[in-house]
Backbone as numpy.savetxt, mean C-alpha at the origin, in Angstrom:
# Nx Ny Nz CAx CAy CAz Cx Cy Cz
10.48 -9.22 20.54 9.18 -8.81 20.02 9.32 -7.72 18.95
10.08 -7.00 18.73 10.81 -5.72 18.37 11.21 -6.32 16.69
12.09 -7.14 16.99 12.43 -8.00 15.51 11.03 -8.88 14.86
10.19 -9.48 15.59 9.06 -9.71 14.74 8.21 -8.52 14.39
7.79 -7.50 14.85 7.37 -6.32 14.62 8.03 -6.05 13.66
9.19 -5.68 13.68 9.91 -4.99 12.72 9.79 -6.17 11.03
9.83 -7.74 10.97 9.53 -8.32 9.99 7.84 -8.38 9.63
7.03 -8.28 10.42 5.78 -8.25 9.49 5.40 -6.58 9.63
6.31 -5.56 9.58 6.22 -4.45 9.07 6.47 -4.57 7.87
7.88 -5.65 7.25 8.31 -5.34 5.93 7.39 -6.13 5.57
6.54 -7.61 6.05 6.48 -8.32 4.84 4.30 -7.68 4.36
4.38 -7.58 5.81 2.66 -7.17 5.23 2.07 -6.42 3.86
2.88 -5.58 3.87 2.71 -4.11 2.70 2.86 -5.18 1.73
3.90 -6.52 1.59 3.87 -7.09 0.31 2.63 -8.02 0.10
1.91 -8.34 0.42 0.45 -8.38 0.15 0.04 -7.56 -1.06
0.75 -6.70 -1.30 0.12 -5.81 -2.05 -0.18 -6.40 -3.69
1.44 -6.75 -3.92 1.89 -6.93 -4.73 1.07 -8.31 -5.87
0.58 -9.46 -4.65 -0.66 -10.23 -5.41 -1.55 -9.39 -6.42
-2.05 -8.39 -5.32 -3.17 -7.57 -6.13 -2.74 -7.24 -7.09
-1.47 -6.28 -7.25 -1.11 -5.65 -8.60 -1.01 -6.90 -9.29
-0.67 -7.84 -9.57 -0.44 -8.69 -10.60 -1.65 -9.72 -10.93
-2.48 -9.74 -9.60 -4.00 -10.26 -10.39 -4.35 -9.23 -11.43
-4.36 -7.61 -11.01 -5.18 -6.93 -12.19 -4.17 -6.78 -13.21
-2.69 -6.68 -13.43 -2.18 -6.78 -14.49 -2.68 -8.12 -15.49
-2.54 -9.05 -14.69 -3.16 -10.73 -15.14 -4.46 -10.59 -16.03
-5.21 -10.09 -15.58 -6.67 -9.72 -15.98 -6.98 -8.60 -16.75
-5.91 -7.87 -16.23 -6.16 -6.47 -17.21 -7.26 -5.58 -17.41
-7.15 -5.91 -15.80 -8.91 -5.07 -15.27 -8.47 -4.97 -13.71
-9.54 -3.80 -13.60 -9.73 -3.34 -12.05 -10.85 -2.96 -11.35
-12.06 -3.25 -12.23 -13.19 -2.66 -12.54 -13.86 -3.77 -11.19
-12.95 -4.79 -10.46 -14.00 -5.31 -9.28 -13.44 -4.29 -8.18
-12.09 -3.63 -8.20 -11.95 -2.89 -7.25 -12.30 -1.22 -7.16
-12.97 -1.12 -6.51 -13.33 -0.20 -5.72 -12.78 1.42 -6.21
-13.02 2.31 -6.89 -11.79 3.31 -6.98 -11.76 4.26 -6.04
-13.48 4.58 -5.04 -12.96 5.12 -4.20 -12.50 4.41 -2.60
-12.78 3.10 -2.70 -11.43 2.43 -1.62 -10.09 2.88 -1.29
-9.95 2.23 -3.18 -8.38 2.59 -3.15 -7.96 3.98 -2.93
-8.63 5.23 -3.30 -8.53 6.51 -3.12 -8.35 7.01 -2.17
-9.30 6.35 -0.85 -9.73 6.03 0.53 -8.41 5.72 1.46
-8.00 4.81 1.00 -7.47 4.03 1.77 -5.84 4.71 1.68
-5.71 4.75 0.26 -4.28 5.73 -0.02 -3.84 6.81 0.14
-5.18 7.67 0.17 -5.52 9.43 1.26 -5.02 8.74 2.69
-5.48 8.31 3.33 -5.51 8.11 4.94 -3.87 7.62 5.19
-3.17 6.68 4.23 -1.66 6.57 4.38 -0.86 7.46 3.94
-1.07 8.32 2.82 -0.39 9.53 3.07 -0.82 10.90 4.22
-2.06 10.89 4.72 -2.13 11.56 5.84 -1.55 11.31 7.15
-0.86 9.61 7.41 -0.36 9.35 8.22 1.37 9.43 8.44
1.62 9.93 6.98 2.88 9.42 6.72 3.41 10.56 7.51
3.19 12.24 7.81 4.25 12.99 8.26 4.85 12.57 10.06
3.77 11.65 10.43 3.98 11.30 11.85 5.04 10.05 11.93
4.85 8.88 10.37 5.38 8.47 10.43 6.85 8.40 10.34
6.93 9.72 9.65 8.44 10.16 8.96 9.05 10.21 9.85
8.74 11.04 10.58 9.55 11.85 12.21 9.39 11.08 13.36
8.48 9.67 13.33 8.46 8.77 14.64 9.82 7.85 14.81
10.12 7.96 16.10 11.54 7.72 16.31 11.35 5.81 16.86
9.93 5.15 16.61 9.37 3.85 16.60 9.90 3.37 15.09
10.96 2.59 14.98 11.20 2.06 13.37 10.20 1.46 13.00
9.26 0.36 13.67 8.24 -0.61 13.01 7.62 -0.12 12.09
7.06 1.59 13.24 5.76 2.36 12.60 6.51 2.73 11.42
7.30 3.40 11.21 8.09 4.08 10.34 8.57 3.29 9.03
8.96 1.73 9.00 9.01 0.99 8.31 7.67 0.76 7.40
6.76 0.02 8.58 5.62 -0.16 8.35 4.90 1.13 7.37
4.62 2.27 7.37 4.21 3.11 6.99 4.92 3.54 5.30
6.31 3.61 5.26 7.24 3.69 4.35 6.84 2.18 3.35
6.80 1.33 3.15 6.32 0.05 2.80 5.29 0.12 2.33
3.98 0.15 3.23 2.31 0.79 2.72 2.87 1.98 1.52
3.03 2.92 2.16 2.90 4.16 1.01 3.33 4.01 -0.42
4.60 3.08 -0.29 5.30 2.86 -1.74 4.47 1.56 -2.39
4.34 0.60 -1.61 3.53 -0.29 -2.22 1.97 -0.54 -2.71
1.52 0.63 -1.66 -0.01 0.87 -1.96 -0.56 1.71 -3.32
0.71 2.91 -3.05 0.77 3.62 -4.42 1.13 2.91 -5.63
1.97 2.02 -5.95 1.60 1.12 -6.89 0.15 0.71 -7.33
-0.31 0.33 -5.99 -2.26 -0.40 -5.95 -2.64 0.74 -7.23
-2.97 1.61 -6.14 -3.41 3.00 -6.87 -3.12 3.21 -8.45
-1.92 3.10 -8.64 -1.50 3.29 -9.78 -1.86 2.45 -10.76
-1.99 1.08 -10.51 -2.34 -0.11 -11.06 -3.69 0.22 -11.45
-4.64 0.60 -10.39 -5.70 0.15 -10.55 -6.40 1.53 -11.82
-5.63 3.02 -11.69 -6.21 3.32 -12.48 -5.63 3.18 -13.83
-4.66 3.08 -14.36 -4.13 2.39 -15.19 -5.38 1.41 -15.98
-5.33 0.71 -15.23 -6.58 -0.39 -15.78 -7.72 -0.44 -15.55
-8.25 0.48 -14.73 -9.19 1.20 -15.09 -9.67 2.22 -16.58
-8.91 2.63 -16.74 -8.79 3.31 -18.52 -9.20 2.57 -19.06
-8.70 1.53 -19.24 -8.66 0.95 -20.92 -9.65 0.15 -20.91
């Protein structure tokens, strides 16, 4: 159970990655949300110091994955939001 936990820790966060490349695709971000994404990317870095130091790899994976891949979102979205 431990090894599937531990694989849809890595693969979930890549979900992400659709998104970034629909709004690169489109070259817009203006259907998403900015304070969602703001929302949603506050609350995973507020989770992250528990995750750092939790001696549970899933969470720790899981969390490490979100943060780097979500911050992309973030990044993406205001990016293209600008222009």
């Amino acid at each position: 159970m431990e090894t599937i936990a531990f694989v849809a820790a890595i693969v979930l966060p890549l979900w992400n990655i659709p998104l970034i490349m629909r709004i690169i695709k489109r070259k817009s971000s203006k259907d998403i949300s900015i304070y969602w994404v703001l929302g949603v990317w506050t609350c995973f870095l507020l989770m992250a110091p528990d995750a750092f130091r939790s001696v549970d790899p899933v969470w720790r994976v899981f969390n490490i994955m979100n943060l780097i891949l979500f911050t992309a979102v973030v990044i993406t979205v205001l990016i293209y939001r600008k222009r």
